[in-house]
N, C-alpha and C positions, 0 to 999 in steps of 0.2 A: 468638920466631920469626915471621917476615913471611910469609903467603904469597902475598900480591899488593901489590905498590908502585907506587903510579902518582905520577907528579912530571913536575909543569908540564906537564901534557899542556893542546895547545891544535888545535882543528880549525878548519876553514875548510870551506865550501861556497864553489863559484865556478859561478855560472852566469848566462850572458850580459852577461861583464864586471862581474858586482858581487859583491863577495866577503860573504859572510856569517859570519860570527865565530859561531860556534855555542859552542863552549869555549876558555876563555881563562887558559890555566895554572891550571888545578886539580891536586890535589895529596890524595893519600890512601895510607893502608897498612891491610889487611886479615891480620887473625890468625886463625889453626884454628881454626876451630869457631864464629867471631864474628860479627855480623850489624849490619852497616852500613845506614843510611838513608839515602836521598838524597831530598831534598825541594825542592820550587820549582813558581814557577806553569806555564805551559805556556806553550811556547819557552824557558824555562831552561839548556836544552843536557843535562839527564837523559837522555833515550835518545841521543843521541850521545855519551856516555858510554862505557854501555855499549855500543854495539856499535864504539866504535874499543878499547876492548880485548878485542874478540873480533875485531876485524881485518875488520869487515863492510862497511867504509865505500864508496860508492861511486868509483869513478875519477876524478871531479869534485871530489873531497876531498883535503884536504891536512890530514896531521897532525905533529905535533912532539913534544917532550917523550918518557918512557921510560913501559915497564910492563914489567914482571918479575913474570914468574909462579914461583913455588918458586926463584927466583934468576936465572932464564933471560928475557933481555929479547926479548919477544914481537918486537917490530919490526925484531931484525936473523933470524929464524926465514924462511926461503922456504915459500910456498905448502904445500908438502908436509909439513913438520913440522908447522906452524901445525893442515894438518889433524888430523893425532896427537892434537893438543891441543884441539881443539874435540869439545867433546861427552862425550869422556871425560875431561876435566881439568875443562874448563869449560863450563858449558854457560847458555844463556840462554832464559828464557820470555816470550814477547813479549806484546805489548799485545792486539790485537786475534785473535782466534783463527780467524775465519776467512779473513781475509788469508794468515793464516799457514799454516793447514791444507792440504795440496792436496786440490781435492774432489775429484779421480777417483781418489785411493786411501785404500783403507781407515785407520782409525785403527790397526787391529794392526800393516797395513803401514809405516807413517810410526815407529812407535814401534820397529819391530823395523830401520827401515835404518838406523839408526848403530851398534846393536851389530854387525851382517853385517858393515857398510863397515868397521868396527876389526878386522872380526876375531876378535870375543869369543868368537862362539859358534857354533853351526848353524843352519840353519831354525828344527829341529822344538827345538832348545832356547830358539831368541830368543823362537818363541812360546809357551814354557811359562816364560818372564823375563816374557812382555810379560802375560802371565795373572797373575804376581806381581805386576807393577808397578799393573794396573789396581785390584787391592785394599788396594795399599798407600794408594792415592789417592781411594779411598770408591769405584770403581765396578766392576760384575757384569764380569764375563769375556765375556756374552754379547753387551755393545756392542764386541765386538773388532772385528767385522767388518763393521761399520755405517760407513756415511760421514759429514763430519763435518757435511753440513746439517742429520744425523737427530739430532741431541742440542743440547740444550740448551747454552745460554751455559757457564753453570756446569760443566757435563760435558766441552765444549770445554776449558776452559779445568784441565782434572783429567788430558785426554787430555794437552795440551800438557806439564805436570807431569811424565805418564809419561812423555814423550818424553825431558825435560829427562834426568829420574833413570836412562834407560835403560842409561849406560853407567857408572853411579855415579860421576860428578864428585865432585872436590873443593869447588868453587865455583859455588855458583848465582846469577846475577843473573836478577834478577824486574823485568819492567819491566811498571808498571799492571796488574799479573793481574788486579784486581778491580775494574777504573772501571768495567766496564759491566757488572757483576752485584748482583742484589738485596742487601739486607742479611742476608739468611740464609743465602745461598749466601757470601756475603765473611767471614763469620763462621766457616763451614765450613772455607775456603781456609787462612785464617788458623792457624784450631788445629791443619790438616793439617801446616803449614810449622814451626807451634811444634812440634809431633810431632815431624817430619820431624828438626828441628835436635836434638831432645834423646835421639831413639833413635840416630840416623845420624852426627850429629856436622856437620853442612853448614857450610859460610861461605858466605853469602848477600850480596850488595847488592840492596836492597829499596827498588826507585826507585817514588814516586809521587807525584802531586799530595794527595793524599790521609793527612794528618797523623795521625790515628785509625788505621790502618792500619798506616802506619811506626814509628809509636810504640811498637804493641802487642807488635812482631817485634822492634824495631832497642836495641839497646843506647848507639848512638852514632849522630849523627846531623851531615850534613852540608845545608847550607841555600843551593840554588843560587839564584845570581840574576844575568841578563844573559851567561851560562854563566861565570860567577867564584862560588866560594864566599865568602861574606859574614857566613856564622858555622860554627860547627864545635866539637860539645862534644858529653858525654853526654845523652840523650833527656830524663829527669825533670829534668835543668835546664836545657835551654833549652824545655824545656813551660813548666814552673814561673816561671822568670827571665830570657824572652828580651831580649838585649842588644844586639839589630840592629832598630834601626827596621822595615826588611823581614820579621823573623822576629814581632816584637809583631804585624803586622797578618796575616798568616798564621795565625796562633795565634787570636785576637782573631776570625777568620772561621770558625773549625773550628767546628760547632756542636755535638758532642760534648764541645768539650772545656768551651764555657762554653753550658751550656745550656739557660739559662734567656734569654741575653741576641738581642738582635736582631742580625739578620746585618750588618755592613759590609766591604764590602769594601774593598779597597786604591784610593784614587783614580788613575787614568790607568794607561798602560798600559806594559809590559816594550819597552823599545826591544829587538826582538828581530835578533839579529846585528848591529848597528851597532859602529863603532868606539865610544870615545870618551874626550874628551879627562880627564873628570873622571869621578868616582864614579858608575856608569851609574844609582842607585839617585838620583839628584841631583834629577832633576827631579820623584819621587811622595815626595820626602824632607821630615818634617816640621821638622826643624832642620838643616839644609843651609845651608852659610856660604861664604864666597868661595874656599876652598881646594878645597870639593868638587868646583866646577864647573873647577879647573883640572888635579888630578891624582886621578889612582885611589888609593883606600887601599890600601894592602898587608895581610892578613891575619897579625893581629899578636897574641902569647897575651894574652892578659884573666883572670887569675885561673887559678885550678887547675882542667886539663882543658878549656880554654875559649880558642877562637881567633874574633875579632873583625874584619873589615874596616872600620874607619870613622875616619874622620878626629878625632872626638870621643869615641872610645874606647867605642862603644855610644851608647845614650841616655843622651842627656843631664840633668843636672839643671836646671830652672827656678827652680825656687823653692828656698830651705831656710829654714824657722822653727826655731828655737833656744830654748828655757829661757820660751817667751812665758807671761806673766803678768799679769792684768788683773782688780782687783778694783772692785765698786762700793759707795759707802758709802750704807747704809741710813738712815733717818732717827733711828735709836736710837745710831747711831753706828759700828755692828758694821761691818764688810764683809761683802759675798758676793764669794766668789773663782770670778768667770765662768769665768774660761780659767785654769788651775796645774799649769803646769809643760810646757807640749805644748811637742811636737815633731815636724817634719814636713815631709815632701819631695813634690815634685813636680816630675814628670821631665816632660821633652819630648812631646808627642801625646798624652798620656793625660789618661783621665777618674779623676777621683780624688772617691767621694764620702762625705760627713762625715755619719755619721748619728748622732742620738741621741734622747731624749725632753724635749718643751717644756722650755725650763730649763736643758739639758745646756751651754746656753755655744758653740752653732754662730754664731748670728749674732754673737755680740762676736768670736767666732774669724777667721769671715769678713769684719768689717770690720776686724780688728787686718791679716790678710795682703792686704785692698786699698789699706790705707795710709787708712784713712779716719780711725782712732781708733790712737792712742801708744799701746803695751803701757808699765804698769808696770815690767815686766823683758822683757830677751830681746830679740831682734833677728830680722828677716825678710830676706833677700836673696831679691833677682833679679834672675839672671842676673849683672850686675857693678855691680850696685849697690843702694842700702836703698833698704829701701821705708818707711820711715818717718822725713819730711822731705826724701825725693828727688820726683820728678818722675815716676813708675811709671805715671800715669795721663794724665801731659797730653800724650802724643806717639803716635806709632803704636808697633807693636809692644810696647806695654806690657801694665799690668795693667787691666780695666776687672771692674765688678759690675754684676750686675743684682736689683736689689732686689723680697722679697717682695710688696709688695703694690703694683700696678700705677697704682690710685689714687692713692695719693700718692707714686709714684717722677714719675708727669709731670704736670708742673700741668695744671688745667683752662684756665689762659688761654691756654697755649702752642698752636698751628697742631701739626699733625702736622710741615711743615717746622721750624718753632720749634725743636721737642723734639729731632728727631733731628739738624740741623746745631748746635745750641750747643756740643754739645765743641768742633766744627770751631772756631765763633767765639771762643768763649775763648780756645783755644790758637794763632791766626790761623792757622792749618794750610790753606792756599793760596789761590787769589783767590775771589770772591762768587760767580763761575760754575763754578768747579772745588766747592766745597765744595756747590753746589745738587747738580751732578753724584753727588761720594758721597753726599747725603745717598737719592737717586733710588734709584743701587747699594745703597745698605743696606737701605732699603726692599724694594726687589726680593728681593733674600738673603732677605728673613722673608717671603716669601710678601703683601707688600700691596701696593697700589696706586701708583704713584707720578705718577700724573698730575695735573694741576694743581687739579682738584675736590678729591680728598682728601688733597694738601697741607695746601690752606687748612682741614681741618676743625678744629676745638677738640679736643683730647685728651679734652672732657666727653663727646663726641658720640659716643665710642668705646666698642665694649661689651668686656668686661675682657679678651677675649683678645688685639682689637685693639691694644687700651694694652699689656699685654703686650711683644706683636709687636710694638709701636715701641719699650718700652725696650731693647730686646734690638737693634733697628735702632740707638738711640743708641751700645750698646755697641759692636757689629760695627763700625761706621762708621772705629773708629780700630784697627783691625786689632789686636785684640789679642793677644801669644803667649797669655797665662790669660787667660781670663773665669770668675769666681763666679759663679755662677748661689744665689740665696739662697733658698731655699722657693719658688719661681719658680709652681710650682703651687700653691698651698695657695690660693690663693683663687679659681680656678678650677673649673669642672663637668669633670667625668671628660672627657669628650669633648673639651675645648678643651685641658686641660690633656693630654690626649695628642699632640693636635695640636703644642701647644707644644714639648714633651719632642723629640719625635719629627722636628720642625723643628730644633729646635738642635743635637739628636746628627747629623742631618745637615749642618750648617754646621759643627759640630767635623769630621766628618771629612773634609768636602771641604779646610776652609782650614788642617786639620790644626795649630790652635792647643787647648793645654792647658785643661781646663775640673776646676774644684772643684767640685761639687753640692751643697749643703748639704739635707738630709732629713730628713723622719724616716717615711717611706714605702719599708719598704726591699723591697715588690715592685718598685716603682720604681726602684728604687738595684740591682738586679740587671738590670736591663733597659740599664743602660746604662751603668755601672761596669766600668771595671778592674782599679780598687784600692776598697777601703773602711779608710775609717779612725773606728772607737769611739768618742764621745764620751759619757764619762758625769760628773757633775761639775767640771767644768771640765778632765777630762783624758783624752787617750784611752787606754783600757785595749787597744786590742787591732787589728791592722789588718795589712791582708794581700788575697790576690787576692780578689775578689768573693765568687765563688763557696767557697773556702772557708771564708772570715767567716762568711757568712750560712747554710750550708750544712752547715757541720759545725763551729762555734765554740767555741774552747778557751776564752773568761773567760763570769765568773757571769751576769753582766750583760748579756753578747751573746746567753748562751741566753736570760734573761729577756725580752730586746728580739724576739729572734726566734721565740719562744715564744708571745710577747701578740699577734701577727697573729689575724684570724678572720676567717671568710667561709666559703664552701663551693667548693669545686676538683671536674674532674671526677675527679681522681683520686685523693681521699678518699672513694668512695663505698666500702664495704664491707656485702654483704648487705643494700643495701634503707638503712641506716644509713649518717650521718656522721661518720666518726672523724676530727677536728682534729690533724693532722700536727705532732709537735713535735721529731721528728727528721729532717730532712728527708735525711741522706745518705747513703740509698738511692738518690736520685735523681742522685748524683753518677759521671759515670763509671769514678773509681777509677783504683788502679793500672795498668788495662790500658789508657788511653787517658792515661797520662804514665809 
C-alpha cells in the first residue's frame, strides 16, 4: 500500500523575468510507517519539495507533475479540502524555528490552533492534548505559556514537533530540524523521532544536508542534485557503495562517516535553478564525456533496489588488473614471487591505497600497473586499452608515477625546467612556448616557483621536498586520469612529507583524477584513502573501504599490520597509563550512521 506518490513533480520560481528551475521531475512513493531521506547540497530543491506537497508554494510558482495522498491527488483538492488535510493528515516541521514561530503568541497557543481550527477538540481539552504533547517531546508543561524567544534552539524546535504531532498525522516531513542545534540536543531530536516512528507508527520524509542524520532515521534514501534525483537506493548501500559520482563526494565529506580522514569537499559549485542542456552534475564531474554535456541522464535501475542517473552507469572503472604475476630470479636460481595472483580495480575519482610490509611486492605492483615492467602473467587495462606495450604514459590523460625517492627520480643535471618539461619533449606534445607554459602551470599546481631564477636551478640545488614537488610537477604536467604515487613520503621529515600528502590530496581533488598510494603508513593511508587494498606476499588478502580495513579487519594479517602501529594518542590515555589500542572499532561510527 502507497501512502504518498509523487511523479515527475517539477517547480519553477519566476521572478523578474528569469525562471528558476528549483525541481525537475522527481519522482517517489512513500509506504506506512516508512521513513524516506532526502539529501543534497543546498539549493538542491529539498525544501521545495516539500512544501509543494503540502501545497505551500508561493504565487510566483508554477508546479506540474501529481501527488497523491492515500489515493486522492492533492493538486486537483480547492483551498478548503487541502485545508482538512494539512496538519491533520500531514503535517511539516520547518527549518528554522523562529521564522516559523509567531513571537506574540504563546507556544500552548500556536500548538493548540490546528487542533481548534480542525475541530478536534475544546479549549480546555486541546490544552490538556497540548500538556500531552509537550512530554511526549521531552519538555515540562510549564514552558506552555512562554513565548518562543524564551527557549532555547533545541526546545524551539521540540515545541515545533508538538505542533507538527498536534492533530496526529499520518505523515511527517522534517525539513533540517537539526542544522542549527548542538550535537547533544540533535542527538535527542533524533532518538525522539526513532521513538516517535516505532511507538506511533509515523511515515516521515527526512530532508537534510546532513548525511549522519538521514541515515540514522531513513531506511531508503534519495540523493538530490540540481533538484533531479541522481541516485536512489536503500541507506547502508548507498553509504557503504555509492554509485553517483555526486553521492561518493557527499559521502567522502561527512566526517562521521569516515572519521579519521581530512575534509574535501566537492570542487565548484551546484548551478542552482539553471536549465540545462546536459547532465547538470557535468561540469564538478570527474569522468564526464561528450554525451554528458549534450543530454541529461535519465534515472535508470542499477542492480537490486538501486536507481542511478548517469550516462556511464555510476562510476566508472579505470583501471582493471587481472591474474598479474611477477616473479624475480635469485642468484641461487629459485624465484621470489613479488606480485601472485592480484587482482584489482580502480574506479573514476578515487584514491585507492596499497599497503603492506617492506617486501610485500607494492612497488613491483605499482610499476607492473604504470606499464613500466611486463607481468609475467595477467594483463592491466585502461580505460580502452593495455597498458603493457601501449602508450598509457606518453599523452595526456593517461597513466603517470611518481617515484619513491626524490633523488634519484630527477637527475642532478636537469634545470628545474629540464625536469618537469621532458615528458612534454619526448612526446612533442605542442610548440617550445606552449610546453614552457605547462611546464610554469605545473609548477604552480605544486606550490613552487615558476619564475625564471628557479627555473634555471639544478634539481642538486633542491632540498627533498622541492625535488619531490617537482616530480610530482613532471607528473601533473601531462594531466593524468591515475597518478601512483610510490612511498612518495618515505624519505621525507614528518613536516614536508605532510605538506606533500596534503598538496597532492588537494590536486587529486581539484582536477579530480584517480590516484594509487602505495604505503606502508597506514595512519597515512586513512587520512586520505577511500578504498584500501592488502598486500601481503605478493597478494592481496583483503580490501575494502578505508576505514573498515584499517578499523575493524576481517584477515590475520591486517590485524597483525594494524596491530604493529605504536606511538601514544590522546585518546589511549587511561588513568595516568598508556594502553596501546589494538582494536580500534569503537572508534567507528557503526550502524547508526550507515
Amino acid at each position: 500500500m502507497i501512502l504518498l506518490a509523487v511523479n515527475d513533480l517539477k517547480c519553477q520560481y519566476h521572478t523578474d523575468g528569469h525562471t528558476v528551475n528549483a525541481v525537475d521531475g522527481v519522482s517517489f512513493n512513500i509506504e506506512p510507517g516508512e521513513i524516506l531521506g532526502i539529501v543534497g547540497e543546498s539549493g538542491s530543491g529539498k525544501t521545495t519539495i516539500a512544501i509543494s506537497i503540502m501545497r505551500l508554494l508561493a504565487d510566483s510558482a508554477s508546479v506540474s507533475g501529481t501527488v497523491f495522498f492515500d489515493g486522492t491527488d492533492l493538486a486537483l483538492l480547492p483551498e478548503t479540502e487541502l485545508d482538512k488535510i494539512r496538519w491533520k493528515e500531514i503535517a511539516i516541521v520547518f527549518q528554522n524555528s523562529l521564522e516559523v514561530l509567531n513571537p506574540v503568541m504563546t507556544i500552548a497557543d500556536q500548538v493548540i490552533e490546528p487542533m481548534i481550527r480542525h475541530g478536534m477538540v475544546s479549549v480546555n481539552e486541546a490544552r490538556a492534548r497540548c500538556a500531552d504533547l509537550f512530554l511526549l517531546v521531552g519538555l515540562d508543561e510549564a514552558w506552555m505559556d512562554v513565548y518562543p524567544h524564551q527557549l532555547s534552539g533545541g526546545m524551539r524546535q521540540r515545541a515545533l514537533l508538538a505542533m507538527a504531532l498536534a492533530c496526529n498525522p499520518r505523515l511527517l516531513i522534517l525539513d533540517e530540524v537539526t542544522s542549527a542545534l548542538d550535537a547533544f540536543t540533535r542527538k535527542e531530536i533524533r532518538d525522539l523521532l526513532v521513538d516517535l516512528q516505532k511507538t506511533r507508527g509515523y511515515s516521515m520524509i527526512v530532508i537534510s544536508h546532513d548525511i549522519t542524520f538521514v541515515s540514522s532515521l531513513a531506511s531508503r534514501l534519495l540523493v538530490l542534485y540540481a533538484g533531479r534525483v541522481v541516485e536512489a537506493g536503500l541507506t547502508r548501500d548507498i553509504l557503504n557503495g555509492p554509485r553517483h559520482p555526486y553521492t561518493r563526494g557527499l559521502v567522502h565529506a561527512t566526517p562521521d562517516i569516515f572519521i579519521y580522514k581530512d575534509l574535501w569537499g566537492i570542487p565548484g559549485d551546484s548551478p542552482v535553478g539553471d536549465r540545462h542542456k546536459g547532465c547538470p552534475f557535468n561540469s564538478r564531474c570527474t569522468q564526464s564525456i561528450d554525451i554528458c554535456r549534450k543530454n541529461p541522464p535519465l534515472l535508470q535501475p542499477c542492480g537490486e533496489s538501486r536507481e542511478i542517473a548517469c550516462h556511464r552507469g555510476g562510476i566508472a572503472m579505470l583501471l582493471k588488473a587481472e591474474d598479474l604475476r611477477f616473479s624475480y630470479q635469485l642468484p641461487d636460481g629459485k624465484a621470489l614471487h613479488a606480485v601472485n595472483g592480484v587482482n584489482i580495480e580502480v574506479y573514476e575519482g578515487e584514491v585507492l591505497s596499497i599497503v603492506g610490509q617492506t617486501g610485500s611486492g607494492k612497488s613491483t605492483l605499482a610499476h607492473i600497473l604504470a606499464g613500466i615492467i611486463n607481468p609475467d602473467k595477467g594483463s592491466v587495462r585502461f580505460m580502452n586499452g593495455n597498458v603493457q606495450g601501449g602508450t598509457m604514459g606518453d599523452h595526456f590523460k593517461g597513466v603517470q608515477i611518481v617515484f619513491q625517492d626524490p633523488f634519484s627520480s630527477t637527475s642532478n643535471r636537469f634545470t628545474v625546467l629540464d625536469a618537469v618539461r621532458e615528458p612534454l619533449d619526448i612526446n612533442r606534445i605542442g610548440s617550445p612556448e606552449e610546453r614552457l607554459n605547462m611546464a610554469r602551470e605545473a609548477l604552480e599546481l605544486v606550490r613552487l616557483p615558476s619564475t625564471g631564477m628557479f627555473l634555471k636551478k639544478y634539481c642538486g640545488e633542491l632540498s627533498g621536498g622541492q625535488r619531490q614537488r617537482v616530480a610530482l610537477a613532471r607528473a601533473v604536467v601531462m594531466q593524468p586520469k591515475l597518478l601512483i604515487a610510490d612511498e612518495i613520503t618515505s624519505a621525507l621529515d614528518v613536516s614536508t612529507a605532510a605538506n606533500v600528502m596534503r598538496l597532492l590530496k588537494g590536486l587529486q581533488n581539484r582536477r579530480g583524477f584517480a590516484m594509487i598510494s602505495i604505503s606502508h603508513d597506514l595512519t597515512l593511508t586513512l587520512k586520505i584513502a577511500d578504498r584500501i587494498a592488502v598486500l601481503n606476499d605478493g597478494k592481496i588478502v583483503e580490501t575494502g573501504n578505508a576505514h573498515d580495513v584499517m578499523l575493524t579487519p576481517s584477515d590475520e594479517y591486517t590485524k597483525r599490520l594494524v596491530g604493529s602501529r605504536i606511538g601514544l594518542c590522546c585518546h589511549e590515555h587511561t588513568n595516568g597509563e598508556h594502553d596501546f589500542l589494538r582494536d580500534e572499532s569503537q572508534h567507528y561510527p557503526g550502524d547508526a550512521n550507515v
